[in-house]
Structure formats: structure tokens, C-alpha cells
VOLUM-988654 format. One record per residue: residue in one letter; x, y, z of N, C-alpha, C in turn. Coordinates in pm, 1 decimal. Atoms other than C-alpha are relative to their C-alpha. Last residue first. Layout:
! VOLUM-988654
PT r      n_u      n_v      n_w     ca_u     ca_v     ca_w      c_u      c_v      c_w
PT A        X        Y        Z        X        Y        Z        X        Y        Z
...
***
This chain:
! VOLUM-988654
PT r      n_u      n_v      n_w     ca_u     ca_v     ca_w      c_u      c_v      c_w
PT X    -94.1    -47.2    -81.5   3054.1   3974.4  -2228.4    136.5     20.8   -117.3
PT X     42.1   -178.1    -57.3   2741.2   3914.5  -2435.9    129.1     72.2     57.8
PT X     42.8    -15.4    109.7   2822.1   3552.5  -2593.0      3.4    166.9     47.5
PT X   -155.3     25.4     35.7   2910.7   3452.4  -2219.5     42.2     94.0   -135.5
PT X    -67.2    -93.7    -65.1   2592.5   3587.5  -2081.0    173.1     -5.2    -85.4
PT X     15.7   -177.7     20.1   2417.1   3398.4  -2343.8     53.2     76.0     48.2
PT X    -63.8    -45.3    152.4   2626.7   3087.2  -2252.6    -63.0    100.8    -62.0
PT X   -132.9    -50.4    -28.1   2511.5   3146.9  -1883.8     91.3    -17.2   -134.6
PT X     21.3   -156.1    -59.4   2150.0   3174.9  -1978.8    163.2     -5.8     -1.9
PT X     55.9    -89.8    143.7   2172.6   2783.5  -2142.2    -10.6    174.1     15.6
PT X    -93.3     27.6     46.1   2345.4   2651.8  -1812.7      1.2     75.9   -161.5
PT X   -124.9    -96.0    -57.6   2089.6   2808.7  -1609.8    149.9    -34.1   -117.1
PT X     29.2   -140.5     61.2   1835.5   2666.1  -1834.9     88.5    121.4     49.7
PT X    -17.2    -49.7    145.3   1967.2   2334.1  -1798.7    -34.5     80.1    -79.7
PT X   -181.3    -17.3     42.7   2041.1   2344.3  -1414.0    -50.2     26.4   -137.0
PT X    -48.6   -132.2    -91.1   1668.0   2487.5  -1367.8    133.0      8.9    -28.2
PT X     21.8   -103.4     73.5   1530.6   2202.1  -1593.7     48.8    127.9     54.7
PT X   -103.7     26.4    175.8   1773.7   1953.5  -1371.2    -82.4     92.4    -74.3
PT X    -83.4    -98.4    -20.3   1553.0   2138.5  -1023.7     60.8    -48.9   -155.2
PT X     -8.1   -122.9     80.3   1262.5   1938.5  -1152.2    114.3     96.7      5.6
PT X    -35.6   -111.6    -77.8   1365.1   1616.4  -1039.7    -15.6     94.1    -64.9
PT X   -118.8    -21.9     33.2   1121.4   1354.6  -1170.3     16.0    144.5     47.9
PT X    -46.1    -87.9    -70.2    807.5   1189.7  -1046.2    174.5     25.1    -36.2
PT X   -180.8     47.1    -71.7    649.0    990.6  -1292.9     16.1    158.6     65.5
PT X     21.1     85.1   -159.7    267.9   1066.9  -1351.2    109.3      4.3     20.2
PT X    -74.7     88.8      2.0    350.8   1417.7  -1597.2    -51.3    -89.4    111.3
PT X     76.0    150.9    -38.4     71.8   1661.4  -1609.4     76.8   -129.2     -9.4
PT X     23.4    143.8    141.8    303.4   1911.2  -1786.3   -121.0   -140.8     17.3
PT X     61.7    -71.9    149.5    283.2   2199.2  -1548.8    -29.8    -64.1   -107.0
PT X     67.9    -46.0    -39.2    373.2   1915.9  -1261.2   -128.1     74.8    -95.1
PT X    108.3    177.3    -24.0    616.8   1759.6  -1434.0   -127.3     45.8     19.2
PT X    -76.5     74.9   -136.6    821.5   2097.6  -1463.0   -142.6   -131.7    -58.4
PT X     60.0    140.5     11.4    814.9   2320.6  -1796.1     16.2    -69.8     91.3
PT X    -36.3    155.3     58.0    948.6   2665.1  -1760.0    -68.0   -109.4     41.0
PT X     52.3    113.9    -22.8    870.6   3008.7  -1713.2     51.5    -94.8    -52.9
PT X     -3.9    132.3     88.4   1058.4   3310.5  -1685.5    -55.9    -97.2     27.3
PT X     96.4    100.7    -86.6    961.0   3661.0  -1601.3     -6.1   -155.8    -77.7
PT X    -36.0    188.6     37.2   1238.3   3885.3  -1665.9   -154.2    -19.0     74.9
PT X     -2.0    -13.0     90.2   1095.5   4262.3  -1549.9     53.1   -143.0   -139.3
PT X   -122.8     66.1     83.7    917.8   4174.6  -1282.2     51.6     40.2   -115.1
PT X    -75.4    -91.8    -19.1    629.5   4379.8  -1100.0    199.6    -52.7    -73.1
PT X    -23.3   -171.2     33.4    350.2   4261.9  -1256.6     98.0     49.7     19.3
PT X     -7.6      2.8    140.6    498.7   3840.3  -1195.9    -38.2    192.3    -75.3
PT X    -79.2   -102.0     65.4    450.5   3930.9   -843.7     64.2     23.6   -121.5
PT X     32.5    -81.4    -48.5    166.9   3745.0   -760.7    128.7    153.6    -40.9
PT X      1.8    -80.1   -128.1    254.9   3424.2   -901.4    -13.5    173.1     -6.7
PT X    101.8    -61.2    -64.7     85.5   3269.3  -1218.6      8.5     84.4    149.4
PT X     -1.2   -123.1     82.0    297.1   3155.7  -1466.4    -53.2     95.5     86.3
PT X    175.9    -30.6    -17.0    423.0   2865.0  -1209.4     47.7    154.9    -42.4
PT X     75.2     87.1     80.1    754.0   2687.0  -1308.5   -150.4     10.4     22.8
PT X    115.8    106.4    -91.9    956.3   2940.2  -1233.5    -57.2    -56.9    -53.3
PT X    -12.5    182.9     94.5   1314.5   3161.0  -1288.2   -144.5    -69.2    109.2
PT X     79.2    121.8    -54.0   1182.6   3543.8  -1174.6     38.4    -76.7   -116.1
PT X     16.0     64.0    148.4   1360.6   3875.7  -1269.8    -51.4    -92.8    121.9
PT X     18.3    125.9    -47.4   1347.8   4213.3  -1046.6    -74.4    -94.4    -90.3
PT X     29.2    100.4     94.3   1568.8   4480.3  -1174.5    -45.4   -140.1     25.3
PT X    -31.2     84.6     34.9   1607.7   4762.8   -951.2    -60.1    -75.8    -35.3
PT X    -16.8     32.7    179.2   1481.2   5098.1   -927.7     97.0   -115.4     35.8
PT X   -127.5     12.1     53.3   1462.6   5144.5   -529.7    -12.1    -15.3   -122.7
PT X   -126.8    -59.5    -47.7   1174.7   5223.1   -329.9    119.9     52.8    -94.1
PT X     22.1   -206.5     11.5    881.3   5128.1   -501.4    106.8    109.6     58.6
PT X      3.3    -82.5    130.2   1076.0   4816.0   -550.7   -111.9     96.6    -49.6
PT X   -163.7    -66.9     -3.9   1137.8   4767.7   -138.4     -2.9     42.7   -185.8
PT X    -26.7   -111.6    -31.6    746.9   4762.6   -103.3    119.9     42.9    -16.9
PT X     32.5    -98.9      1.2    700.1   4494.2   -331.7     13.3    129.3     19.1
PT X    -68.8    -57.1    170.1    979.3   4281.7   -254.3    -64.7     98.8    -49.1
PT X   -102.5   -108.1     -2.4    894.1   4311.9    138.2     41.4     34.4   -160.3
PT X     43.5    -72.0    -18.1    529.7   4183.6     62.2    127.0    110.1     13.2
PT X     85.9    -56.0    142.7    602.6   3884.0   -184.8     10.0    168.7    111.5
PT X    -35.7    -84.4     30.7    851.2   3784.7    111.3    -37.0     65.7   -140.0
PT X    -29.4    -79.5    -93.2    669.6   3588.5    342.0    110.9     70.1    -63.4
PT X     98.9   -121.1   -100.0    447.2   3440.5     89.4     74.5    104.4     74.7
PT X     19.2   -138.0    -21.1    745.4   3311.8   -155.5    -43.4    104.9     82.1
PT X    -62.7    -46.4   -113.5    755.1   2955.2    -31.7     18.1    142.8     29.7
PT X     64.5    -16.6   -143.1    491.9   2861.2   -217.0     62.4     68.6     86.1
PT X     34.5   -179.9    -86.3    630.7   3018.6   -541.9    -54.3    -52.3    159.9
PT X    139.9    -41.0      4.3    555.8   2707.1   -751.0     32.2    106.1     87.3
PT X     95.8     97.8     96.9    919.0   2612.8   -849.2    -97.0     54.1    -11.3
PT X    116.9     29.6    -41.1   1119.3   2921.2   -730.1   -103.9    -83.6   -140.0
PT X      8.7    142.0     90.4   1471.7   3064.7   -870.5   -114.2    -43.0    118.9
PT X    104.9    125.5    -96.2   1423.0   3432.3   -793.4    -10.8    -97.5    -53.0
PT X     12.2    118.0     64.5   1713.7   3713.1   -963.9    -85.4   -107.5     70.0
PT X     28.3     48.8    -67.9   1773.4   4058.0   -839.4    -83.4    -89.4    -70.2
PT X    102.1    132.1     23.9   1955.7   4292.5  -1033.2    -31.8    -83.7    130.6
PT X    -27.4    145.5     22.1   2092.3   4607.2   -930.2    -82.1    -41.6    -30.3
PT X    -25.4     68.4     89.2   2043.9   4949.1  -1095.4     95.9   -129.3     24.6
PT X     18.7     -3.4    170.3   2011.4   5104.4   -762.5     54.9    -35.0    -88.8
PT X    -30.7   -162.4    109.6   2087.7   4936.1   -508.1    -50.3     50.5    -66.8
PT X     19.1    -21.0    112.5   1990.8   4633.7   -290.1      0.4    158.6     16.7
PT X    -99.2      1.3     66.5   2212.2   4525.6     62.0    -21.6     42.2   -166.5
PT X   -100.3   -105.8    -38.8   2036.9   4680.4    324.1     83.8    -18.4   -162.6
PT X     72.3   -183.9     24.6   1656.7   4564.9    224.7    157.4     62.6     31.2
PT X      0.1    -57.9    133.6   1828.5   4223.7    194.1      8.8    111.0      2.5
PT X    -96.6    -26.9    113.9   2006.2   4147.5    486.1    -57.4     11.1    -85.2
PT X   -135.2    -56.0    -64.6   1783.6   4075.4    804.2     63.1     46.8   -106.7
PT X     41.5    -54.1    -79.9   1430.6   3969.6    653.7    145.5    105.7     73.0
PT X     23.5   -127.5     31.5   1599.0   3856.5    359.2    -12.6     62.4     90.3
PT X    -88.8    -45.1      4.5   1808.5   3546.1    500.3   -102.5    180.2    -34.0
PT X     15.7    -44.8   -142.4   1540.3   3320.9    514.0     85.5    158.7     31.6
PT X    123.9   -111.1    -50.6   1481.4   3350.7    168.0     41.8     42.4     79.1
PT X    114.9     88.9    -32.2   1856.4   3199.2    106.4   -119.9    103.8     73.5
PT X     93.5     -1.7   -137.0   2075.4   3446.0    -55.4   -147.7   -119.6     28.1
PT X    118.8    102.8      1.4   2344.9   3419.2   -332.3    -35.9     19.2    130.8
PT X     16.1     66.9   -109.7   2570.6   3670.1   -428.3   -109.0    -74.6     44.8
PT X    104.3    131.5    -77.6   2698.7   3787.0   -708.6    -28.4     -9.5     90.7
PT X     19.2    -32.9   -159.5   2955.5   4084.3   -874.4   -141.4    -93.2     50.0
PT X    143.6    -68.9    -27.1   3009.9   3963.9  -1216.5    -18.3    -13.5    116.4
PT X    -22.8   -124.0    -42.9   3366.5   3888.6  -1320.8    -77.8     78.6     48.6
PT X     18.1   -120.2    111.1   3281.3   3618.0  -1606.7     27.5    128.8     96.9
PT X    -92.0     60.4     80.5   3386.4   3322.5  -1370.0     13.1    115.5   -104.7
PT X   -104.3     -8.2    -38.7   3157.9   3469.9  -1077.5    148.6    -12.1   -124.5
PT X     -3.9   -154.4     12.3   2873.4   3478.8  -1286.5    135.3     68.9     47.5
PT X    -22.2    -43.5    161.7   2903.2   3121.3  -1344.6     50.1    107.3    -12.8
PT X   -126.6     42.1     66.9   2930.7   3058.7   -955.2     69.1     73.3   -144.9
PT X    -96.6    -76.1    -66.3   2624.2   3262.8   -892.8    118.9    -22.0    -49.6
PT X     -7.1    -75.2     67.1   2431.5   3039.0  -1161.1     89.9    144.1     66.0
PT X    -56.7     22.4    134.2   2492.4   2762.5   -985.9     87.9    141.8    -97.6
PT X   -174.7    -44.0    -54.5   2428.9   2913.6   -636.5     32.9    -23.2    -92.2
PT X    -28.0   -197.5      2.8   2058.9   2971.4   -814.9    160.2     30.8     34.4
PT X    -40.2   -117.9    144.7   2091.7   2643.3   -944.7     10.6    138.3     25.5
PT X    -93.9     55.2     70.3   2126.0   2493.7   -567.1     21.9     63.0   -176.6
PT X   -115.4    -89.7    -60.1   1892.2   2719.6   -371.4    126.4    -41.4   -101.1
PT X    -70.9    -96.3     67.0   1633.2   2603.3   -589.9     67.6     84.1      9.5
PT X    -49.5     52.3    108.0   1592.1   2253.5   -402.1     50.0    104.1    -99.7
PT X     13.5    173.4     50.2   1545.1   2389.4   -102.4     34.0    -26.6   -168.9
PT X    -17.1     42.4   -141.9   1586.2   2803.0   -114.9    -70.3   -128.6    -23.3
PT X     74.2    137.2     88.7   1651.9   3034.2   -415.9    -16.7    -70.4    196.1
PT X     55.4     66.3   -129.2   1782.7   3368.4   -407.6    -51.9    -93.9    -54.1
PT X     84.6    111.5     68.0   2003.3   3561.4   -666.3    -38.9    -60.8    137.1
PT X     29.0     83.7   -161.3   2139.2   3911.9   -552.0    -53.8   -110.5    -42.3
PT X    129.1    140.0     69.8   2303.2   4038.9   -904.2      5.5    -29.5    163.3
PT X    -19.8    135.7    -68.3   2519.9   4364.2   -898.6    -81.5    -65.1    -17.5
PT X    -58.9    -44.4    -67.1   2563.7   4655.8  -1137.6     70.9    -52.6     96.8
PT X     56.5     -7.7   -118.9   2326.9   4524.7  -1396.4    125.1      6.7     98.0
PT X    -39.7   -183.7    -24.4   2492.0   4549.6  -1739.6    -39.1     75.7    124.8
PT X   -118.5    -57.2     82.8   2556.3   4177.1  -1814.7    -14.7    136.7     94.2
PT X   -105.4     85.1   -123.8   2263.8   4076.8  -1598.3    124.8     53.9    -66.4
PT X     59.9     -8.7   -140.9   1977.9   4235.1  -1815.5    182.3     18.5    108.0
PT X    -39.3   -158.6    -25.6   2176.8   4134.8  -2116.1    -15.2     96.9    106.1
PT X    -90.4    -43.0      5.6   2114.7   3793.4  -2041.7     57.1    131.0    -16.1
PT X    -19.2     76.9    -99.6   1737.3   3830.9  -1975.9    180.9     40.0     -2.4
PT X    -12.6    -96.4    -96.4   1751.8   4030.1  -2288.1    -14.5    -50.2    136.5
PT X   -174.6   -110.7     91.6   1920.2   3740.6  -2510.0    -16.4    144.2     82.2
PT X   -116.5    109.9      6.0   1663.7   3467.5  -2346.9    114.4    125.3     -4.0
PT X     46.1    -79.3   -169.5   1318.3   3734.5  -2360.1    221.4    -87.7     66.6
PT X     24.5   -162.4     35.7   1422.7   3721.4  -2774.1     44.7     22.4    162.5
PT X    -92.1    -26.8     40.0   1503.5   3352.0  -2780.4     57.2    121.7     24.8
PT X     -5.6    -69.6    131.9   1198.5   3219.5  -2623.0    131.0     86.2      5.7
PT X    -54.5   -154.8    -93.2   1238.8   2905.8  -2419.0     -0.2     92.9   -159.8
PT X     93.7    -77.4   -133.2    927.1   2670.0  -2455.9    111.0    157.2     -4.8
PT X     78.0    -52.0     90.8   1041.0   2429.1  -2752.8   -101.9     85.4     68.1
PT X    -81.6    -44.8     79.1   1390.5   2332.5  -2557.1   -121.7     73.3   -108.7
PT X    -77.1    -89.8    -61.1   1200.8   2291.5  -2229.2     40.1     39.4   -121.0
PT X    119.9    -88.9     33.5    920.5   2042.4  -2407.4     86.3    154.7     46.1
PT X     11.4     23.2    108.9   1251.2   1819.0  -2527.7   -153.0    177.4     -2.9
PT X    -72.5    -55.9     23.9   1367.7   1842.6  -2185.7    -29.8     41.6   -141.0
PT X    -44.1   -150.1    -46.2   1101.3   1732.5  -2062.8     76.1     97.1    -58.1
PT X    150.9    -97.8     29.0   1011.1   1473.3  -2313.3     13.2    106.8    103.3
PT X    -25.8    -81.7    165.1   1397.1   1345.6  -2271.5   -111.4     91.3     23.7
PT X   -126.9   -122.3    -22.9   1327.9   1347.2  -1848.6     30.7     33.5   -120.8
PT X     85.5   -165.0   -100.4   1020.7   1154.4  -1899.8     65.0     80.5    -18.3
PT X    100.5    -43.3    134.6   1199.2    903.6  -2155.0    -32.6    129.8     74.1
PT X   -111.0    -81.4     81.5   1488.2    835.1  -1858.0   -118.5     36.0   -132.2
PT X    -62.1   -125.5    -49.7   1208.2    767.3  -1599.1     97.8    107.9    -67.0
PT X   -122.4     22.0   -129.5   1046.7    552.6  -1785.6     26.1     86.7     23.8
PT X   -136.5    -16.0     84.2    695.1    689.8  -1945.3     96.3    -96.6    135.1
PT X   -107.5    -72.9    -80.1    363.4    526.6  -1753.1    141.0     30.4   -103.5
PT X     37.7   -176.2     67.6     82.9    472.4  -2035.4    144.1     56.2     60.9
PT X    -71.7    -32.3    136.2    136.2     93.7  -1970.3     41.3    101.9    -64.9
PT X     66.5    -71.8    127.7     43.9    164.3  -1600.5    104.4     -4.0   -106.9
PT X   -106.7     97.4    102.8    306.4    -27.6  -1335.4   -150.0     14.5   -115.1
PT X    106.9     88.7     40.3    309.6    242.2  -1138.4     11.9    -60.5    -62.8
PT X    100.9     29.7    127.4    602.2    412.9  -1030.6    -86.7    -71.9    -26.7
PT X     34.7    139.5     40.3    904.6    284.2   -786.6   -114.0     36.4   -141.9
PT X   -100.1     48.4     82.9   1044.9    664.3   -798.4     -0.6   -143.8    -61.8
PT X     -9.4    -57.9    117.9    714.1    771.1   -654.3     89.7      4.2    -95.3
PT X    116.3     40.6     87.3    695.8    532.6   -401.5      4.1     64.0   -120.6
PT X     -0.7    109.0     54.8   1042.5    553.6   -278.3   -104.8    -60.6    -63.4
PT X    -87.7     11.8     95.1    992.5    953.7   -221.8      6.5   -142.7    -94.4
PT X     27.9    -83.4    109.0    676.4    929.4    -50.7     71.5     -6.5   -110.6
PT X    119.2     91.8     98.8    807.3    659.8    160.8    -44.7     25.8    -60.8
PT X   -143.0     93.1     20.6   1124.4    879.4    259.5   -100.6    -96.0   -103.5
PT X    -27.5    -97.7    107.0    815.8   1189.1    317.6    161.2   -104.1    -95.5
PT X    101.7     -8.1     88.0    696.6    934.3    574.4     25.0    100.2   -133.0
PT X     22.6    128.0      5.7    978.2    864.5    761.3    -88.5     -8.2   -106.1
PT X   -132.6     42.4     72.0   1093.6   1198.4    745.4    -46.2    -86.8    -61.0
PT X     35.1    -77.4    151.8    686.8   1346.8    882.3    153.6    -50.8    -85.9
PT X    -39.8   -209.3    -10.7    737.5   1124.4   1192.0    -13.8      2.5   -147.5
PT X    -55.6    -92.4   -104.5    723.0    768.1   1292.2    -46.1    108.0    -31.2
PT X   -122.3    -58.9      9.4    503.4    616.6   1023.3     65.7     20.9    152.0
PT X    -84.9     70.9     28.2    164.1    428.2    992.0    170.4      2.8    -16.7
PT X    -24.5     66.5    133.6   -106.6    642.0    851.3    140.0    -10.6     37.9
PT X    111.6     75.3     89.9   -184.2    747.9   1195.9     35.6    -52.2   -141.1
PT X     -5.5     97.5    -67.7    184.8    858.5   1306.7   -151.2    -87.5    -29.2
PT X   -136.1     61.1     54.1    198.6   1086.0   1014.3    -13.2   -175.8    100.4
PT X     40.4     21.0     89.4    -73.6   1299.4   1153.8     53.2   -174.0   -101.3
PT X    152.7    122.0    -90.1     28.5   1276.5   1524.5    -70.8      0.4   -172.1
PT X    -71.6    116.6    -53.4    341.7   1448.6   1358.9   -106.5    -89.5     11.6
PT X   -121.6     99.0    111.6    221.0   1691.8   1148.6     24.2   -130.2     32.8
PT X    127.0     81.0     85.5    -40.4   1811.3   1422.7     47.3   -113.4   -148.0
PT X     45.9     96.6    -96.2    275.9   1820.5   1675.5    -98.8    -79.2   -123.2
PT X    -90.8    105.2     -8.2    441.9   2058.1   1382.6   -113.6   -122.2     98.8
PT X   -111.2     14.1   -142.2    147.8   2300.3   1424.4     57.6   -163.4    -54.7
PT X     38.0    121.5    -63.7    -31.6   2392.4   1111.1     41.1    -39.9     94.3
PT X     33.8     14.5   -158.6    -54.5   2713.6   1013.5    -40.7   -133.0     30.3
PT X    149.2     22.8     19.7    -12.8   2635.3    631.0    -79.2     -7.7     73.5
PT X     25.7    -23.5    125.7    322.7   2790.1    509.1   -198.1    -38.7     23.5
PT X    -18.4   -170.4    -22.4    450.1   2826.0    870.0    -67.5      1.1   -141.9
PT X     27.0   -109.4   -115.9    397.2   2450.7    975.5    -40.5    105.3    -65.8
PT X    181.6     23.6     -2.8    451.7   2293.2    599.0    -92.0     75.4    127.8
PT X     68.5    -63.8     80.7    790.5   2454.0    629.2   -136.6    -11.2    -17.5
PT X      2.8   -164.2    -23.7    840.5   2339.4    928.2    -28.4     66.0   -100.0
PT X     78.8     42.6    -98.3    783.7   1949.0    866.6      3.9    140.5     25.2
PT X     -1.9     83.5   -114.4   1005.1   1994.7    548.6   -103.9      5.6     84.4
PT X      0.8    -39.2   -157.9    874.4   2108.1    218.2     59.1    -99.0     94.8
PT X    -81.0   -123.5     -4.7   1008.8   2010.4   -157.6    -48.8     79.0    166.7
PT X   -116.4     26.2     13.9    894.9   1637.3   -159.7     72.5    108.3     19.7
PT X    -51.3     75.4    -33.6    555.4   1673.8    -12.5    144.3     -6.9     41.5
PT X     33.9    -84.4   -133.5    433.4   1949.7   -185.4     67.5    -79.8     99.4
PT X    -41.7   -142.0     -3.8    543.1   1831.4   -486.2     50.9     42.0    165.5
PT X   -157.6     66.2    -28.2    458.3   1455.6   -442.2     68.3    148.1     26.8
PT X    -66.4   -129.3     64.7     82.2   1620.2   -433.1    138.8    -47.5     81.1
PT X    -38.1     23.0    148.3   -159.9   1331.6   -463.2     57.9    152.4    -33.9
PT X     89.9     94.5    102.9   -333.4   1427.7   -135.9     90.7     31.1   -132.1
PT X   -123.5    103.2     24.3    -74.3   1641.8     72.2    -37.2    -94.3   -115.7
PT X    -89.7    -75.1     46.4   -261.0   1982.1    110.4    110.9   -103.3    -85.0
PT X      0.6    -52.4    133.0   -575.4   1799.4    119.1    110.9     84.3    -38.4
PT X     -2.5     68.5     79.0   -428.3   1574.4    418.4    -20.0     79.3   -160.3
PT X   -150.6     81.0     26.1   -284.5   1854.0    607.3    -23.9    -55.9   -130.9
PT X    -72.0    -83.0     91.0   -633.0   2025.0    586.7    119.1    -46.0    -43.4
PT X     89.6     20.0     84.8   -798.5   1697.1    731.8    112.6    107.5    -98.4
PT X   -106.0     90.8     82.1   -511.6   1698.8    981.6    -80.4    -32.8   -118.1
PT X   -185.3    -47.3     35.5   -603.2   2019.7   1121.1     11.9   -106.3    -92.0
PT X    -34.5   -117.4     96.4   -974.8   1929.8   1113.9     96.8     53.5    -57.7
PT X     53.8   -130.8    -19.2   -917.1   1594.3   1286.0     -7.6     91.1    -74.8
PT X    -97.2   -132.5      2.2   -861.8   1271.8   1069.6    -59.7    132.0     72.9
PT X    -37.0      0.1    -99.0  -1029.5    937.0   1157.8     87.4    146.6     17.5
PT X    118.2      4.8    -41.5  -1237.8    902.6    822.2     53.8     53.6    184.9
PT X     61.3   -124.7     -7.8   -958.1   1006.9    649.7    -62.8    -30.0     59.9
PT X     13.6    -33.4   -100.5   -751.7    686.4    742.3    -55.7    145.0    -15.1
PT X     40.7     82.9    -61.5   -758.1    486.1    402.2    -32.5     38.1    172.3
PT X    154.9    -63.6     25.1   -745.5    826.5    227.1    -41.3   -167.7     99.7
PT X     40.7   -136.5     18.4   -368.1    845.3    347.1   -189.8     19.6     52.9
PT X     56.0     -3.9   -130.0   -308.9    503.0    361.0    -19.5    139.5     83.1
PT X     94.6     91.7    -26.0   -348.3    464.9    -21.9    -29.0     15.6    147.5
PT X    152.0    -10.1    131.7   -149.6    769.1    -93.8    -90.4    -41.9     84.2
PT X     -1.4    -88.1   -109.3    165.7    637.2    150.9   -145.6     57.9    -70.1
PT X    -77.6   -177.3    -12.5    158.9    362.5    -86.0    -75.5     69.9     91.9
PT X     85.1   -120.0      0.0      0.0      0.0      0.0     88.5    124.7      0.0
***
């Protein structure tokens, strides 16, 4: 039985809290796979405890244990004829990535960053890692960088943006955004700088105030069943941006 199955096999026994839990969790590997036990807390007022005593009904220790079984289920796969393999999925991704990016927003994106003063890039769980990527890169070409985890804004951003810097957001679906959609706002009525977005949802909240606004293809956006790592479209669009930058410099 997958974590799924004993999911809806114990709704009937679920308090209100853990009712919400469950529809937050129901057939969402996402949500799942990219929060910890605190993030889900602060993102969906839930109290850790309720996490826990959640977890422990459908059969676990703790929210690890259970987010471990999440993982190994969704890499095992169904055994649906329709199901891609894992290495097909990842071509047809990549395949829908290469007939998604436009050329035009691609070459000013890069230019963007070329002539931008400094670059703050942020990312956090899984898109902390391309965003330091793309720090690195920037580094190699002479471009003033630095990489910030969300957490980190509350204390150090608002001191450290300029005028005519950049400021760069690698974010799958934006959940994690909430607690700083409101300082980005108010700090770019402030300041003239250049705020870009890498994501795989068209639809967040601050997309008006962006001047990059990139989208890309994830499993998710695609209706894909297999569960594959979305951050690799993040490396291979970072990797594709940083030979525009290259081309530019």
C-alpha cells in the first residue's frame, strides 16, 4: 500500500487540522517532496505536533519517515502501460524545455545581468542549488553575485539592494514566496532595480512587477505521472543563460 493509499484509508479518523494537512498532501509529491515538517507549519498554520500525530496514523514515525516513503513510491512508479520511464520523462522534458524558451526574452534576460551593477540571486530547497549555480558562473565572467537563502531577507536584503541592481528568484511554484512577496514589493517602489523570476508557475503574484519573467516546464505543469527532479530544468536553463551571458561579455 503507498503512503497515498493510507492516506485516504484513514480520512475518516482525521481531525480538522489533519484533514487540511491531508488535502494539502493528497496526490501532491510536490508538496511533499520540496517542504520539510516546518515549512509545511509556517506555510499552512499547522502546528508541527499536528504533522506528527498525523503521520503517526497512517503508519510512520514522523513526517521523514513518511516523506522517505513518498519519495520511494514515486520513484518505484506504477506499473500503467501509459507510464513513461524515468529516462523518456526526463527526454520529453527536456525536449518540451527546448520548444518553450523564447530567444528574444533569453538574449535580454542575459543582457539584463551583463549590465546590472550587482546580481542578488535567491533560491531556497531545491532552488537554492541552481541559483548558487548560476552565482558561480557569474563569478567566472567577473560579475559581482551573491546568493541568498529567503530566510536570510528579513535581516540582509533591504540593506544590501541598489540602484540598478539585479535581483534574480529561482522558485518552483512560489509557495515559499508568501513571506517575502510583501517586502519585494514595497522595497521596488523604493529602489529601481531589476526584479527577474526563474519558475515553473505563470501565475505568481509578483509576476507585474518583474521585469524577466521566466517560465518553464516541470512535471507538474506538464501533467507528468512519474516523479522527476525538476531542479535539472533549472540546471539546464541556467546553463543555457550562462552561454548567453558569455556571448554578451
Amino acid at each position: 500500500m503507498n503512503p497515498f493509499e493510507k492516506m485516504d484509508l484513514k480520512k475518516d479518523s482525521f481531525t480538522k487540522k489533519e484533514l487540511i494537512l491531508y488535502d494539502v498532501l493528497k496526490d501532491n509529491l510536490q508538496n511533499i517532496l520540496s517542504f520539510s515538517a516546518s515549512d509545511l507549519s509556517k506555510q499552512y498554520n499547522i502546528s508541527q505536533s499536528t504533522i506528527t500525530r498525523f503521520c503517526q496514523k497512517i503508519g510512520y514515525d514522523g513526517y521523514n519517515e513518511f516523506k522517505f516513503d513518498v519519495f520511494r513510491s514515486g520513484k518505484q512508479g506504477s506499473s500503467s502501460k501509459d507510464d513513461l520511464s524515468t529516462l523518456d520523462a526526463y527526454i520529453k522534458l527536456i525536449e518540451i524545455l527546448k520548444s518553450s524558451i523564447d530567444y528574444n526574452q533569453l538574449n535580454q534576460f542575459a543582457s539584463d545581468i551583463v549590465h546590472a551593477n550587482s546580481i542578488i540571486i535567491l533560491g531556497m530547497h531545491k532552488s537554492a542549488l541552481p541559483a548558487k549555480l548560476l552565482q558561480y558562473n557569474l563569478f567566472k565572467y567577473g560579475k559581482k553575485a551573491i546568493f541568498l537563502d529567503y530566510g536570510d531577507i528579513a535581516n540582509d536584503f533591504q540593506q544590501l539592494v541598489r540602484e540598478d541592481d539585479m535581483v534574480i528568484i529561482y522558485t518552483n511554484r512560489g509557495n515559499v514566496l508568501g513571506s517575502i512577496n510583501s517586502t519585494l514589493k514595497e522595497l521596488i517602489k523604493k529602489v529601481s532595480f531589476n526584479l527577474s523570476i526563474i519558475t515553473m508557475n505563470d501565475k505568481l503574484s509578483l509576476k507585474k512587477h518583474t521585469k524577466n519573467y521566466i517560465w518553464l516546464p516541470s512535471t507538474i505543469n506538464q501533467g507528468f505521472q512519474n516523479y522527476l527532479e525538476n531542479q535539472v530544468v533549472f540546471f539546464i536553463y541556467t546553463d543555457i543563460l550562462t552561454s548567453q551571458i558569455a556571448k554578451l561579455m
